[in-house]
Each structure stands twice: as C-alpha cells, then as structure tokens.
C-alpha positions as CSV (number, residue, x, y, z in Angstrom):
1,X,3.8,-43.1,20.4
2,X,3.9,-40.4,23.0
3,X,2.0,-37.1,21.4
4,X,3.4,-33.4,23.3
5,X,0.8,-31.8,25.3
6,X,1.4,-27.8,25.4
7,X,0.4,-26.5,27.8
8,X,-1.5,-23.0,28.3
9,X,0.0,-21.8,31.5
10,X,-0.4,-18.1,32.8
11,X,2.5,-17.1,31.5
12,X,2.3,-18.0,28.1
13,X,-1.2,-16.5,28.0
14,X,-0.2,-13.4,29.4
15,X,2.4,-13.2,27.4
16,X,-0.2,-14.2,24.5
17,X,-2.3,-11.4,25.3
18,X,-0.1,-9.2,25.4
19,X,1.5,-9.6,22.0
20,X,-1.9,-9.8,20.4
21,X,-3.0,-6.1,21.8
22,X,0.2,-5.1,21.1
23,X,-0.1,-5.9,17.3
24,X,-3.5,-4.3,17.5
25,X,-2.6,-1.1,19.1
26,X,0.2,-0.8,16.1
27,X,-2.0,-1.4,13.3
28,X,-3.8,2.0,15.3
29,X,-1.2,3.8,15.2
30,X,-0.2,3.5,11.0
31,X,-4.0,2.9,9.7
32,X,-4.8,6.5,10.1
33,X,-1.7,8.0,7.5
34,X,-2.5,9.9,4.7
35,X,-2.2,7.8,0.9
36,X,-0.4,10.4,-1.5
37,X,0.5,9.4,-5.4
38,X,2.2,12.2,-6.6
39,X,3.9,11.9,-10.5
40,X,6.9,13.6,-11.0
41,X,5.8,16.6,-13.1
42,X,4.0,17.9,-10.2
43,X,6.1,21.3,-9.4
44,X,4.4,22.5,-5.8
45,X,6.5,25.8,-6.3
46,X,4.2,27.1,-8.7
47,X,0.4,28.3,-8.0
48,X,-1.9,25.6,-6.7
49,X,-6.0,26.7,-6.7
50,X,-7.9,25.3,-3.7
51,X,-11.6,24.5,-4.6
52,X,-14.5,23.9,-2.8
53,X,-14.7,20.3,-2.1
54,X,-17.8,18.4,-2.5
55,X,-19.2,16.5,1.0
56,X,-20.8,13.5,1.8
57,X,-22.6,11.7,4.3
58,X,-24.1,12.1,7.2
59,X,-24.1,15.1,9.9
60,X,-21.9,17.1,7.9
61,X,-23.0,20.9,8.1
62,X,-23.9,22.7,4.2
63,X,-20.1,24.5,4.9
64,X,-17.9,21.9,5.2
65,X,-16.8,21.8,2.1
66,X,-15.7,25.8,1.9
67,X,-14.5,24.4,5.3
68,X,-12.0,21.9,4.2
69,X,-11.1,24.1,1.5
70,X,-10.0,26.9,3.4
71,X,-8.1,24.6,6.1
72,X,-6.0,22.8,3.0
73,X,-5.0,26.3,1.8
74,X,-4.2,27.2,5.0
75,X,-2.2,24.7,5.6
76,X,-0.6,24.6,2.3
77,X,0.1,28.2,2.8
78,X,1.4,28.1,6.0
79,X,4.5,25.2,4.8
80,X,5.8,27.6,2.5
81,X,6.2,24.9,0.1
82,X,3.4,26.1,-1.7
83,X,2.3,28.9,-3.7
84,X,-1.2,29.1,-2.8
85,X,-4.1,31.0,-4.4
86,X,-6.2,32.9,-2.5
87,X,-9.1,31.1,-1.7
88,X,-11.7,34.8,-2.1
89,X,-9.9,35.1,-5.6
90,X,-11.3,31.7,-6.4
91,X,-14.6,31.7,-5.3
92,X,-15.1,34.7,-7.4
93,X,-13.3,33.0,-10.4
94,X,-16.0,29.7,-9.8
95,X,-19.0,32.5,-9.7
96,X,-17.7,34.5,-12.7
97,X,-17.4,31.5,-15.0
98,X,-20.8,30.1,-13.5
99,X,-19.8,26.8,-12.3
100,X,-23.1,24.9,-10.2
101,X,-20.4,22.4,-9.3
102,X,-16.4,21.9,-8.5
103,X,-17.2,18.2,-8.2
104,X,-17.2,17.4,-11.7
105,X,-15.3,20.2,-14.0
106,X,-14.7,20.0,-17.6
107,X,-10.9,20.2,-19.5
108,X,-12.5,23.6,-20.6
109,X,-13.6,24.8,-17.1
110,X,-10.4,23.7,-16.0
111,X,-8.4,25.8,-18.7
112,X,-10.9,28.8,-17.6
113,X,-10.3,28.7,-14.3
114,X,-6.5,27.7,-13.7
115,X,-6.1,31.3,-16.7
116,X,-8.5,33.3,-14.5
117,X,-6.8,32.4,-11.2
118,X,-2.8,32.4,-13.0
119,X,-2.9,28.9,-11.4
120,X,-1.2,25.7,-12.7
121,X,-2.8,23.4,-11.0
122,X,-6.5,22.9,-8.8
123,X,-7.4,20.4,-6.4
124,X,-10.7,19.4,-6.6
125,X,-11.9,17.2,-3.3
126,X,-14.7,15.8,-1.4
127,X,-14.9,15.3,2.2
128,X,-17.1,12.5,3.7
129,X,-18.3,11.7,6.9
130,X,-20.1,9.1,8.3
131,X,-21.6,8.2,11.5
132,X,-22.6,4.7,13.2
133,X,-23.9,4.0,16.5
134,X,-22.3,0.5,18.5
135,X,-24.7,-0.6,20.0
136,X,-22.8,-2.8,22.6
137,X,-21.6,0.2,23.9
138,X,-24.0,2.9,23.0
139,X,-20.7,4.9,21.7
140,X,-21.3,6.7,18.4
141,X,-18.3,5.9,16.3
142,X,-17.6,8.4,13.4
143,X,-14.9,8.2,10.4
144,X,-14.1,11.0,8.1
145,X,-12.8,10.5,4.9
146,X,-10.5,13.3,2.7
147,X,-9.6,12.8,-0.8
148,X,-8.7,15.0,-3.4
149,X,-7.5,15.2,-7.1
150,X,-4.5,17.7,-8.0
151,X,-5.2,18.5,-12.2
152,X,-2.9,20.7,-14.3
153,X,-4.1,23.3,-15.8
154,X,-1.9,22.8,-19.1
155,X,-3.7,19.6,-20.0
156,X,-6.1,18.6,-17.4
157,X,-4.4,15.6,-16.2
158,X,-4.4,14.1,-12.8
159,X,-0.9,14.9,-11.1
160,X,-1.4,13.8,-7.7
161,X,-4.0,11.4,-5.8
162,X,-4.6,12.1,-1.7
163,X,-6.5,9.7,-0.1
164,X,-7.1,9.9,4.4
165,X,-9.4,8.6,6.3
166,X,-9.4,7.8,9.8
167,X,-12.2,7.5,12.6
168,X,-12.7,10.3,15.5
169,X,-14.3,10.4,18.9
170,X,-14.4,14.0,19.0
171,X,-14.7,17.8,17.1
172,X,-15.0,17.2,13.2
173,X,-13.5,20.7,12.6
174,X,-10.8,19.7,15.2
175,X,-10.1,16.1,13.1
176,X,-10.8,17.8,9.6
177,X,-7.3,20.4,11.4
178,X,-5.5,17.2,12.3
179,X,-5.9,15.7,8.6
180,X,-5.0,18.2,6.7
181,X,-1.5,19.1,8.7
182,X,-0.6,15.4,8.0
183,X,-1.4,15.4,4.3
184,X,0.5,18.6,3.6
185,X,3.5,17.3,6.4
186,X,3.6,14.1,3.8
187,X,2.7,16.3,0.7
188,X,6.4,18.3,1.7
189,X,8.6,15.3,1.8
C-alpha cells in the first residue's frame, strides 16, 4: 500500500502564512468593539445622569474617573440621541446628598439622586487600566477596560450593561476619547 506524501513546498507555506496572519489581523480588527445589552424599556430620549466612575489599576491618575465621566456625557451629548444631565448639576447633587461613593449606591440614593437631578436613569461605571511590561521586547503593553451600569431611577433596576476593553500603545486620555465615541456610535443604533 502506497501512503501520499504532501508535500510542504513554498507555495503552500506562503500561502499558509499568509492565511494564518490574515486570520490574526481580523480577530484585531473585531476584539476591540464595545459589548452593549440594552432591555427594551430603556427610553434614551429621556434624562440620563452621568456619574463619576470608579478606577482601577495601575497608572491611572486620582481624575480619571471625573475624566471618563465627563467624556461619556460629552459624547452622549454631542449624538443628540440623548438628553444628558449636566455633569456640574450632578456633582453638586452627589455632594448635597453626601455620597463617599458612586461605586456602590443604594435603591434609596438612587431615588435621591435621579429626583434631585429630574433624571430617569444614571450610569454608574468604573474605568480600569492596567499595565505590563513584555519583556521580549521591552514594549510596555497597556489595556483599558470601560464598563458601566445604566439603572432607572423608577425602580433601581439594571437597563443596560456596556462592557469595552481593548489594549493601546499610546495617550490613555486619547484611547479613553476613542472608547467612548464607539460605545455611544453602538449605544445609537
């Protein structure tokens, strides 16, 4: 019995290659999309409060949460798909009704807060970022990570789940900009 050899010549390996890093370069190119859950209720006409999310991680300055606040707002406002609070007006509200922390809110704080700011729903978020040197290559490789919770105010129930991350090479504020136009682009379909 005679057993077919195949044969690995240049052309099939280059063609091999090819295919392979193709593949890889694809998987690149849909990894870093925002995850969005939305349930139907969720009206995005009506007012939406923007809290300070928490952060996480290493080399992430005291202000990155206010930070990645104000850039969601921003670019909620900006679609004009949303009705956005303004993000002084809750501040004030979260100092007024002494709250240490937007991480963790009760249904009561909740209620408080969306009556205070006329708002029907709040995000709460954190914001994560993490840092690891390769050392093959001596190339610091960071990833960021965005996810936030979208409550209603009327019963304090989770309306909408947003879940990105996706590694950088460059500016965190500058990624952190890039992020959230893509979750409000794919929040507005």
């Amino acid at each position: 019995m005679i057993k077919n050899k195949v044969k690995l010549t240049p052309i099939f390996l280059l063609a091999a290659t090819v295919l392979f890093n193709s593949c890889a370069i694809l998987k690149n190119c849909f990894a870093e999309d925002p995850e969005i859950l939305l349930k139907t209720e969720f009206d995005k006409s009506t007012s939406v409060a923007v809290l300070d999310f928490s952060k996480h991680g290493s080399s992430i300055s005291s202000n990155m949460g206010r930070l990645a606040a104000d850039k969601l707002s921003e670019k909620m406002f900006l679609s004009d798909s949303f009705k956005t609070v303004e993000r002084s007006r809750v501040n004030e509200a979260v100092s007024f009704l002494a709250i240490k922390s937007t991480e963790e809110l009760s249904a009561d704080d909740i209620q408080k807060l969306g009556l205070r700011l006329k708002a029907n729903y709040l995000v709460l978020g954190n914001i994560t970022n993490n840092s690891q040197t390769d050392y093959l290559t001596d190339k610091t490789i960071s990833s960021l990570l965005i996810n936030f919770r979208i409550i209603s105010v009327l019963n304090s129930d989770v309306v909408g789940v947003i879940n990105y991350s996706a590694d950088y090479d460059g500016s965190l504020n500058d990624k952190m900009d890039d992020m959230m136009n893509k979750i409000v682009k794919k929040l507005n379909r």
